[in-house]
N, C-alpha and C positions, 0 to 999 in steps of 0.2 A: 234730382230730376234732370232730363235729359232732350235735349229740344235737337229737333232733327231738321236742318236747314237744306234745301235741293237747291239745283243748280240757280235754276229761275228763281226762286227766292230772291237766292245771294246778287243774283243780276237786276232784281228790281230796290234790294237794298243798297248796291251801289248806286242806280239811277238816283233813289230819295235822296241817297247822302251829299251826291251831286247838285239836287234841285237845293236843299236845304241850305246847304253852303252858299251859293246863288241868292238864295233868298238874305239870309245874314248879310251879303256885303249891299243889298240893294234898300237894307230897311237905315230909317234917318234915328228913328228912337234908340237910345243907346240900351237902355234897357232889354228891349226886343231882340237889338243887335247880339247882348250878350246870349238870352235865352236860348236864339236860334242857335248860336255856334258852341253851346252844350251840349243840344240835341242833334247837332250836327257832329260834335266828338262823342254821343254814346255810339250812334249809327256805326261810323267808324270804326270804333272797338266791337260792337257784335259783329262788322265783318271781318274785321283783324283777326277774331277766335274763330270763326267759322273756316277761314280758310287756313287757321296753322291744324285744323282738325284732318282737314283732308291733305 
């Protein structure tokens, strides 16, 4: 399967990846702290892939 990412996309998944990270270093629970900055490295790796595609 084949997922088709455009440019806007990639521009609003860098914003989240941005806001995400932001949010991890502003949370006190360490637990939360972790969660966020997982879903803050997946973000990053789908746009890692997305832009060695193009």
């Amino acid at each position: 399967m084949r997922i088709e990412i455009s440019n806007v996309e990639l521009l609003a998944l860098k914003k989240l990846a941005l806001i995400s990270g932001a949010l991890a270093q502003s949370l006190s629970d360490l637990s939360a702290v972790r969660e966020q900055k997982a879903l803050t490295r997946v973000l990053i790796e789908v746009i890692n892939r997305a832009e060695a595609k193009r």
